[in-house]
C-alpha positions in Angstrom: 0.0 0.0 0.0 1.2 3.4 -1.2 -0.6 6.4 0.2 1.4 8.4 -1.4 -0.1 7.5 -4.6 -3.1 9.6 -3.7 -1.1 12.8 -4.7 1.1 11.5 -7.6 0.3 13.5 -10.3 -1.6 17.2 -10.4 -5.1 16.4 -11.3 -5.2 13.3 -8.8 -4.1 15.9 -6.1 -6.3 18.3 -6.8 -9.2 15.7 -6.7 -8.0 14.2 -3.5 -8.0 18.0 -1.9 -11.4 18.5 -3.7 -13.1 15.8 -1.9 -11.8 15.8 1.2 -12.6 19.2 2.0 -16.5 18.6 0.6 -16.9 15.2 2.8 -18.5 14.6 6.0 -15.0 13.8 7.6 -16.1 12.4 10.7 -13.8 9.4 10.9 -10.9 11.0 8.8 -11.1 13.3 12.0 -11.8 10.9 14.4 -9.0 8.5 13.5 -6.5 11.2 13.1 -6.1 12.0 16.9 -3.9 12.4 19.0 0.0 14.1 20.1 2.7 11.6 18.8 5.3 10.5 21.5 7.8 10.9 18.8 9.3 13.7 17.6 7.6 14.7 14.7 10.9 15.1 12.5 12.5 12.0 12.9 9.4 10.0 14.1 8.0 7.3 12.1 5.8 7.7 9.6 2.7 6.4 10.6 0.1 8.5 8.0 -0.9 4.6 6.4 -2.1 3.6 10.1 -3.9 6.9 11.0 -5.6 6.6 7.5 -6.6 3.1 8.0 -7.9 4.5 11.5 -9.6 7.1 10.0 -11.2 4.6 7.4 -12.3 2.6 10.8 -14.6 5.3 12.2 -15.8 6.4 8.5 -16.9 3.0 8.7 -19.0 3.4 11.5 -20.3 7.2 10.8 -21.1 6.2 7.5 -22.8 3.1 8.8 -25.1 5.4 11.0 -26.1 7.8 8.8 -26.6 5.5 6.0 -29.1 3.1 8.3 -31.1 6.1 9.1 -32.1 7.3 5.9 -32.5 3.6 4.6 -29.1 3.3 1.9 -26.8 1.2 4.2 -26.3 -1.2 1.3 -24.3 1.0 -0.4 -21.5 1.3 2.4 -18.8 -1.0 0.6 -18.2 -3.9 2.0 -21.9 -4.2 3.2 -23.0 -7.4 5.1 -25.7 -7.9 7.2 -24.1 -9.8 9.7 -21.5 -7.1 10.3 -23.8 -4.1 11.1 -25.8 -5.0 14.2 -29.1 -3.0 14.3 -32.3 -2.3 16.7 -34.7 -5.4 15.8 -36.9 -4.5 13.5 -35.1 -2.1 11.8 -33.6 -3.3 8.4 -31.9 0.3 7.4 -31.5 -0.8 3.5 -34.9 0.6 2.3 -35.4 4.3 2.3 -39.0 3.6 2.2 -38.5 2.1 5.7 -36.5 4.3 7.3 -36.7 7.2 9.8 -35.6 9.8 7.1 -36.9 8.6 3.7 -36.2 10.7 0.8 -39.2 11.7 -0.6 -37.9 14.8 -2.6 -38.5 17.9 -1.0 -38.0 17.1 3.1 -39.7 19.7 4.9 -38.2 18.0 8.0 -34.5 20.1 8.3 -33.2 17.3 10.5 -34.1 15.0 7.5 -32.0 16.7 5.7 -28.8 17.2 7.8 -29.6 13.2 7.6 -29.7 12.9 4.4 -26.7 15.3 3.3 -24.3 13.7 6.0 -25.3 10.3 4.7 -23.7 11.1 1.4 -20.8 12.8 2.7 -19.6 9.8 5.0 -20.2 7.5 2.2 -18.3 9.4 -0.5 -15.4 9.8 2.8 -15.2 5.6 3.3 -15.0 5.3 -0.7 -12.3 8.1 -1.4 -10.0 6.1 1.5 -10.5 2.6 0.1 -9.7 4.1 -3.1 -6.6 5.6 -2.0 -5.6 3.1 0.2 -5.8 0.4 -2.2 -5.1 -3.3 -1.4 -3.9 -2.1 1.8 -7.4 -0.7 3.5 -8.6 -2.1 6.2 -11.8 -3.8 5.5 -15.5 -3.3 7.2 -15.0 -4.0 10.6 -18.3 -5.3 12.8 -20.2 -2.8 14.0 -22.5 -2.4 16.7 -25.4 0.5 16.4 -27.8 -1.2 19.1 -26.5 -2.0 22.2 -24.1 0.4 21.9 -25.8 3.0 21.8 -27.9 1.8 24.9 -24.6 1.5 27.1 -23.7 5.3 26.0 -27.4 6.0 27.1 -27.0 3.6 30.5 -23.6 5.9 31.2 -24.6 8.8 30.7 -28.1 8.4 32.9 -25.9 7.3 35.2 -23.8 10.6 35.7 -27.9 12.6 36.7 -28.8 12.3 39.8 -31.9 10.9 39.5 -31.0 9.3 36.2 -32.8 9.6 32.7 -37.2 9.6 32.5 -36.5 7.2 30.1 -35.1 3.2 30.1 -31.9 3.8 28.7 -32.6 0.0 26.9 -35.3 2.2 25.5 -32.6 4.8 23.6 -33.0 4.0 19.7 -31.2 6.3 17.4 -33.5 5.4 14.3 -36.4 5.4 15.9 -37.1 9.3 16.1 -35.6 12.9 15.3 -34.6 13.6 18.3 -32.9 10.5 19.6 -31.0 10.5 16.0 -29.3 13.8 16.9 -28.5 12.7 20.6 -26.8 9.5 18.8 -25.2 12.0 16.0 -24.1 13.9 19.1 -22.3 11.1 20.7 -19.5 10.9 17.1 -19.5 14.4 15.9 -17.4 16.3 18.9 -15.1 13.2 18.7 -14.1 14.0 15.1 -12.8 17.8 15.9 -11.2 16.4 19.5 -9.5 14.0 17.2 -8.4 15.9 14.4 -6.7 18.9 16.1 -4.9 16.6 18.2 -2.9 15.1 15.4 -2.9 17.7 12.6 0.7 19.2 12.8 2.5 15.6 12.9 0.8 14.7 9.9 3.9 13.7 7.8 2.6 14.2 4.4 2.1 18.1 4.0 -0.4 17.8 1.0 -2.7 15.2 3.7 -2.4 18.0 6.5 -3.5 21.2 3.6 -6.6 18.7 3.3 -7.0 17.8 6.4 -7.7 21.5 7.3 -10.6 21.4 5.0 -12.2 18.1 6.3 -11.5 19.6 10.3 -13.4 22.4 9.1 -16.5 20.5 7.4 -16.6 18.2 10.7 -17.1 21.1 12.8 -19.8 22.4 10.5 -21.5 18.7 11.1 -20.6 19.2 15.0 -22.3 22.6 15.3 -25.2 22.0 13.1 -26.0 19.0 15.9 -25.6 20.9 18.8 -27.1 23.9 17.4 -30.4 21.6 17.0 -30.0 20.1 20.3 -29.5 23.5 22.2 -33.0 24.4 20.2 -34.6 21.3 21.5 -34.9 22.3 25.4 -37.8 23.0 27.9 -39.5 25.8 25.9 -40.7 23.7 22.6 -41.9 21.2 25.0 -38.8 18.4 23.8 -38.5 18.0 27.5 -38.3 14.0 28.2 -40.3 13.8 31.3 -39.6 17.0 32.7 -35.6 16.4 32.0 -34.6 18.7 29.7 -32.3 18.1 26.4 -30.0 20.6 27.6 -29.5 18.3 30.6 -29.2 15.2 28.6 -26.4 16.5 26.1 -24.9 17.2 29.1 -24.6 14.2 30.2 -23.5 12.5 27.7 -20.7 14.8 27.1 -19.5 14.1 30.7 -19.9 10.2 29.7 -17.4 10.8 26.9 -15.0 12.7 29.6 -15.1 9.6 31.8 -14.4 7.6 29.0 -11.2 9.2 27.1 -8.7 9.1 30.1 -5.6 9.8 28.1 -2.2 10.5 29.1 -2.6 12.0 33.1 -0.8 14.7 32.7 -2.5 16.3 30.6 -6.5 18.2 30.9 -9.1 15.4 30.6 -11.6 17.8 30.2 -12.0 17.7 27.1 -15.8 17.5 26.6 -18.4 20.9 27.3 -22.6 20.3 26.8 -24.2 23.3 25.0 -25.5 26.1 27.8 -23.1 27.1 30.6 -24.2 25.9 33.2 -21.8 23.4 35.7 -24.4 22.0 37.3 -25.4 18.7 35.4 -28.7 17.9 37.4 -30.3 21.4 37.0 -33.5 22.3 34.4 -32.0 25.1 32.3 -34.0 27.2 30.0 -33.2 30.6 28.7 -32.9 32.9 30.7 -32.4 30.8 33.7 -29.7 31.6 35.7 -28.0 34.3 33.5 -27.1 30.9 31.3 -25.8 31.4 27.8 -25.6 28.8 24.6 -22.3 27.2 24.5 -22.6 25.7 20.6 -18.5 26.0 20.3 -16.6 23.4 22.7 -13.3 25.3 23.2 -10.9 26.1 25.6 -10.4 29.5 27.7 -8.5 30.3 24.6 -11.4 29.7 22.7 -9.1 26.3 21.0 -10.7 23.3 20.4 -9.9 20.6 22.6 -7.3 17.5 21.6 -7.7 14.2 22.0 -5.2 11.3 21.1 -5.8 8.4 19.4 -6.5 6.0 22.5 -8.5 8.4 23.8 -11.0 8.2 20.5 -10.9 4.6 20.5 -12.1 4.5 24.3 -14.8 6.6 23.2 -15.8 4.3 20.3 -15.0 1.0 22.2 -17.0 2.7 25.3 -14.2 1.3 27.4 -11.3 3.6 29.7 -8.8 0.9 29.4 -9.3 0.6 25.3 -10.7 -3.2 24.9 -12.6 -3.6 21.8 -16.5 -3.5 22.3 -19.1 -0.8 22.2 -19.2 0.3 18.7 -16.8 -1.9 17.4 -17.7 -5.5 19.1 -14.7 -7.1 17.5 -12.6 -4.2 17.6 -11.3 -2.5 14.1 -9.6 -3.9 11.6 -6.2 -3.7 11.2 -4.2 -4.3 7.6 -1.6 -6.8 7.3 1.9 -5.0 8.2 0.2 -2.2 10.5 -0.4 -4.1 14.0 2.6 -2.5 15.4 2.0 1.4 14.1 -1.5 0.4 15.2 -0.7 -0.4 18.5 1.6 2.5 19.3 -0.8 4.7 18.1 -3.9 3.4 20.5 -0.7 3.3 23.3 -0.7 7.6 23.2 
């Protein structure tokens, strides 16, 4: 396998710069993420592995988004016995599914489906074409239980817990569930992203990777943008617990999970009003609390997060064993086990 051969002549380049900065980019992001041990000058090159990580997480954004609007047959490699779904719930017919496409979608959160769907497909096709013989093929893929463990964690940071059975949290089976789910991947992807950007070796994979870090924070913002609109006054309240209080939640779930090197701010996950106190109704106006759409820092920088970091969050696991989104764990190409494993050792 030859990344390299993604940039060989001009008009490939161009097209490789082209689509990254128009796609979805969650797992390009996602798997590109953390702060190399090394020195970044006469470190190892390990852009194959964080490109077959990133492919990874495309896999599974691309699964999601492709389930809910009914086209997951189209992610390559497609087999039903590797994407595990709520029973019931077939996600290959759009006629079927909680986001059909039936031209004109009055629904906007339809449409943010729908338009994401696309991106994260076109994302996992540009990387299998670039990487060749060499990507790493579907892993198996959890979008079930999963996402009732993130639900049973989060509940379990309220005090009194969630209104709802956390068995009961089904992505695909309304709007607003689908952007909580969306919520738990799209902060991960920016996290990621800046983590790793500047030991990038390949400088023509960092220009792009500039674009796709932008396009995931779009994605990110649009999500919490929708979520901070969904609280206590529209009545989106789920048994008198608010959404604010939920998306808080689950961002602190994502904290516990992360860990990451000790030394360094685990803190690296805000919900979307400021407000520190998790178990409180907050509505505007309440409390002198304000929207807090941008996660950043008190130097208004995104946060960083390293590669074993992400794949706790995926594997819903502090010490990194494989499970929660990826039962199996990923899948690693022949040759890459030990850049792989140094990479989910940061």
């Amino acid at each position: 396998m030859n990344v390299q051969k993604l940039f060989e002549t001009k008009v490939d380049r161009r097209r490789v710069l082209g689509n990254l900065g128009m796609m979805g980019a969650g797992a390009m992001l996602t798997a590109c993420g953390g702060v190399f041990a090394e020195d970044p000058k006469t470190g190892k090159d390990y852009d194959a592995a964080i490109l077959n990580f990133a492919l990874n997480l495309e896999y599974l954004e691309a699964a999601f988004y492709l389930a809910v609007v009914g086209r997951l047959h189209e992610l390559p490699g497609y087999d039903p016995a590797k994407v595990i779904l709520p029973s019931g719930y077939d996600g290959t017919d759009p006629s079927k599914s909680l986001f059909p496409d039936k031209g004109p979608v009055a629904d906007p959160i339809a449409e943010y489906a729908q338009e994401i769907a696309q991106d994260e497909l076109a994302h996992v096709q540009f990387l299998i074409a670039g990487l060749g013989s060499g990507a790493a093929s579907l892993p198996k893929l959890d979008l079930d239980a999963s996402f009732k463990a993130a639900a049973a964690a989060a509940s379990g940071l309220t005090m009194n817990g969630f209104p709802f059975d956390p068995a009961d949290f089904d992505p695909f089976a309304n709007g607003a569930f689908f952007l909580h789910g969306a919520f738990i991947f799209e902060d991960v992807g920016v996290t990621a992203y800046k983590g790793a950007a500047r030991y990038l070796k390949n400088p023509d994979f960092l220009e792009a990777a500039a674009g796709i870090l932008a396009v995931e924070a779009y994605h990110a913002g649009l999500v919490r943008t929708f979520l901070y609109a969904a609280d206590k006054r529209r009545g989106d309240s789920f048994g008198g617990l608010d959404t604010w209080t939920i998306v808080r939640a689950i961002s602190d779930a994502r904290d516990s999970l992360d860990q990451g090197n000790a030394s360094m701010n685990t803190d690296l996950d805000q919900g979307i009003v400021g407000n520190d106190d998790l178990d409180t109704l907050v509505h505007e106006g309440d409390d002198g609390l304000g929207a807090n759409i941008v996660p950043t820092d008190s130097n208004g920088i995104a946060f960083s997060r390293t590669p074993k970091q992400v794949a706790n969050i995926v594997y819903l696991s502090p010490t990194t064993q494989a499970g929660g989104f990826f039962p199996e764990g990923i899948t690693i190409p022949s040759g890459l086990e030990d850049d792989f494993a140094f990479l989910l050792s940061l």
